[in-house]
N, C-alpha and C positions, 0 to 999 in steps of 0.2 A: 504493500500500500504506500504511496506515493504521500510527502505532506501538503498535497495541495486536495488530495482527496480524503484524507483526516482530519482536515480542516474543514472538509466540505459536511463528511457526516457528522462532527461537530456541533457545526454553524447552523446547516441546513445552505441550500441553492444561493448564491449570490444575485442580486438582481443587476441588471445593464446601468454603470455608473450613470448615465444623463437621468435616470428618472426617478435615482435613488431619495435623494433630498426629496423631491415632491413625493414618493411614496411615503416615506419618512412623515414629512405633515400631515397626508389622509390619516396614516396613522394614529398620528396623536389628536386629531384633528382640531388642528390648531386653534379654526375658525371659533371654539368654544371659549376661549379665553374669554367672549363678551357676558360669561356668566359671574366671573369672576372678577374682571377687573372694575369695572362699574362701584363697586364698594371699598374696594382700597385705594379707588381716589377719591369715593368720598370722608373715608377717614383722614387720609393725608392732608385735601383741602380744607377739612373743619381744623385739623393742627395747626395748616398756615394762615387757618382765620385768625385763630386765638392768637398763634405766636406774634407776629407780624403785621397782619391783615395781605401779605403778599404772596402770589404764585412763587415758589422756586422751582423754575422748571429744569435743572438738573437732578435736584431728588425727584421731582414727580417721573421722569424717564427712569433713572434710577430702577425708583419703586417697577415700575412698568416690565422693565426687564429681568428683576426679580421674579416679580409673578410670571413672566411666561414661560423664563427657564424652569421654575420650578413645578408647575402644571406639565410644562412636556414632560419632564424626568419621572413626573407621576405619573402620567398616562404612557410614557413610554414602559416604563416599569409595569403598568397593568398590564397592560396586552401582553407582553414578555412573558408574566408568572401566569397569566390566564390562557393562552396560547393554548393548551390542551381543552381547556373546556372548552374556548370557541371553537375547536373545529369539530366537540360534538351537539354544538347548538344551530340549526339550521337557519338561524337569525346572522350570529355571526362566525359562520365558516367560509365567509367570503373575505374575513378580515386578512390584513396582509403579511400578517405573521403567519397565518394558516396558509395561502396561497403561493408563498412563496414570494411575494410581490417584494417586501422588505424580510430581507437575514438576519436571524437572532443576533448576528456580529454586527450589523448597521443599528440593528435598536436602542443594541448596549453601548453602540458609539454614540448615537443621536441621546439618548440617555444620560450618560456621562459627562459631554460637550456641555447638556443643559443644565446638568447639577454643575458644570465649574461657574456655568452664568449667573447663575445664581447665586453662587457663595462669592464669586467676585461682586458682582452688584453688591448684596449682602455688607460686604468689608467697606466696600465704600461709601455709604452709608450711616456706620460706624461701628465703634465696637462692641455696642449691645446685640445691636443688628447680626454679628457674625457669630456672636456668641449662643446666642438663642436660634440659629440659623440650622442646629439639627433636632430640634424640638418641631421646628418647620417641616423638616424629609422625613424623621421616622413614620410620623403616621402614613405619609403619600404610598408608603412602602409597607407596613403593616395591612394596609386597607383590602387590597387584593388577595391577602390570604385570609380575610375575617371572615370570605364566604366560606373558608374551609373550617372552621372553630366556631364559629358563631351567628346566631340567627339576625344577628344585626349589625352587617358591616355596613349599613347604612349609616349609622353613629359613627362610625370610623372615619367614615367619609366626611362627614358633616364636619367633625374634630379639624380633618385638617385643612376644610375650607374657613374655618372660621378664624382661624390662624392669620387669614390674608389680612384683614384692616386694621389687629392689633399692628404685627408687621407694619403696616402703612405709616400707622400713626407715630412708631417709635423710630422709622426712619426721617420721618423729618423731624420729631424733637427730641431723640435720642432717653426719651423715658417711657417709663412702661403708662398704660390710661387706662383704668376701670371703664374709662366712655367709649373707647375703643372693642376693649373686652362687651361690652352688650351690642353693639354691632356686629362683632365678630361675630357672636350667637347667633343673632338673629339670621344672621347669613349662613351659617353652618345650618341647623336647624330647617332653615329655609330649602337651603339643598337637597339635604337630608329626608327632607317630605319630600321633594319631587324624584329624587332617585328610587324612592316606597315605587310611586309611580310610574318606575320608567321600566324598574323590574317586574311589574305586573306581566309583561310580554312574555317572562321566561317561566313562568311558572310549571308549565310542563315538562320542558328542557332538564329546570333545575331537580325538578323532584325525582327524577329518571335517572341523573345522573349525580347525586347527594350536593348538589351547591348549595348551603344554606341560605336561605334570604328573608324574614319578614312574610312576603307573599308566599312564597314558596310552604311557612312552616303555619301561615293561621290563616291563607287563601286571599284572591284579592278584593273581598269586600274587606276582609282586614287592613290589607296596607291601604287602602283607598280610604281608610278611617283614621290610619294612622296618619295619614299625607296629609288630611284635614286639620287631625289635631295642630301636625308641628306647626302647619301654614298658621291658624289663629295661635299661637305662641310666638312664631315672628313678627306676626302682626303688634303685639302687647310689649314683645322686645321693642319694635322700631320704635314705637309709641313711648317709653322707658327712656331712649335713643333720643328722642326730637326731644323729649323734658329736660334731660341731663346736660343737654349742650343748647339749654335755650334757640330752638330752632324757631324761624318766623315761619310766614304762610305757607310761603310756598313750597317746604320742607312738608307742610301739613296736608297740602295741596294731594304731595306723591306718595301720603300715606294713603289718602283714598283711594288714589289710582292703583295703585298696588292691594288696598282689598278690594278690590271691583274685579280687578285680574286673577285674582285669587278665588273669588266666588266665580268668576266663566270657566276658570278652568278644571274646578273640580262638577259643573256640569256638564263639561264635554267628554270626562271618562267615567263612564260606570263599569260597574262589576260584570254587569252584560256586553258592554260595547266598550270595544277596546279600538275601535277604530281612526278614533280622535287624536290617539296619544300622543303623536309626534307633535301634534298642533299644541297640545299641551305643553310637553316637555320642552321641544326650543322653541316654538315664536312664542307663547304665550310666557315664559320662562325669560329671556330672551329679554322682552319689552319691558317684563316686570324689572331688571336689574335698568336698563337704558333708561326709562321714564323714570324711575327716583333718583338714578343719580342726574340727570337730568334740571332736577325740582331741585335738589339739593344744589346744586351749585347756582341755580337761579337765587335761592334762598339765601347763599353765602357770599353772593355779588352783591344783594344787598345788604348786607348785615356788614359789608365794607372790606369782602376780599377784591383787591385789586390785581387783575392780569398783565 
């Protein structure tokens, strides 16, 4: 055996270098950052309200590249350890770890590359930033195997998105923020509920083949109860959120809007009909992160942050 074919059963198939990087994004797919980031500038901008009243936009890129590196290196890392399951889920056995489209060697590079971005951004930042910087990756990396241990790696999940607007806030004023930390929640939590529902789709998959999840182990009138619960507990966070940091209207504004989007979209998935869910999960998901932070930053334009 040759080391280029020990490397090969290894690795698994190399893909054609021009189309590695773009497989690489579908991958992780990138595009989902808009779930994320929307809330770790809106913690950032309420810090450079308070600190300064001013934009500084080398942390806010900063922070930006933070979150992305470290979302890919999570979802790159998902696919990676879940790899075996998707290709006995008929949903995703088309993904590109299973098809061969991107090599378990290109993952763990696209992986690695983004865990250094992150811990470089991270440092730069400062040194709380870098310091608490692996309380930030162990969850991304524990999360993936919660479906094999526990009925709820949905919580997992939720942990280490909540993670992002603490992070936000202590990069630009290098201290830690209780006001931060209930954001945080609200956003984990928030996730957390729509992940209930995004796993509603695998429930047969899972049960067949022992993945633990929520829907999987109390069915999905369960998780579509549970999704309910955590969304009105974000709700009560955000609300907790706008008191604690004296927010004006139009912070108040994007609380509506956010439960108006929250009661459409838990009518459009029932326990019956599953047919909605994408609509759920990202546009309606999706808008609900856009449109608050949105109001937010309308809110702290006037309340005298200046661009």
């Amino acid at each position: 055996m040759t080391a280029d074919s020990a490397t090969s059963d290894l690795f698994g198939p190399e893909p054609a270098p021009p189309g590695r990087v773009r497989a690489f994004l579908r991958l992780v797919m990138i595009e989902h950052s808009v779930f994320a980031l929307p809330f770790a500038y809106t913690a950032a901008l309420t810090a450079m309200q308070r600190w300064d009243g001013t934009v500084h936009w080398t942390r806010l890129l900063l922070i930006t590249v933070a979150m992305v590196g470290l979302r890919t290196f999570a979802m790159a890392c998902n696919r990676i350890i879940d790899r075996e399951i998707d290709a006995r889920n008929p949903r995703t056995a088309g993904r590109e770890l299973v098809t061969g489209a991107v090599s378990v060697r290109t993952a763990w590079t696209g992986a690695l590359i983004a865990l250094a971005v992150f811990l470089g951004a991270a440092a730069l930042l400062g040194p709380l930033c870098l310091a608490l910087a692996p309380f930030a990756v162990v969850p991304m990396v524990v999360y993936p195997y919660g479906k094999r241990f526990t009925d709820y790696p949905h919580a997992i999940l939720g942990l280490a998105q909540a993670i992002g607007p603490v992070g936000a806030w202590i990069g630009v004023t290098g201290e830690w923020s209780w006001d931060a930390v209930i954001l945080g929640l609200a956003i984990g939590i928030w996730i957390g509920g729509f992940d209930l529902i995004y796993a509603c789709q695998d429930v047969a998959a899972d049960r067949a083949h022992g993945v633990r999840s929520v829907p999987a182990r109390f069915g999905i009138a369960g998780a579509l109860y549970g999704a309910r619960v955590c969304h009105v507990v974000t709700t009560v966070l955000l609300v907790w959120y706008a008191l604690a940091t004296d927010a004006g209207a139009f912070f108040w504004v994007g609380l509506v809007i956010v439960a108006v989007a929250f009661g459409y979209e838990h009518t459009i998935v029932r326990p019956g009909d599953l047919s909605r869910l994408n609509r759920a999960f990202f546009t309606v998901n999706g808008f609900i992160g856009i449109a608050l932070f949105a109001c937010a930053l309308l809110d702290l334009m006037v309340r005298g942050l200046g661009l």
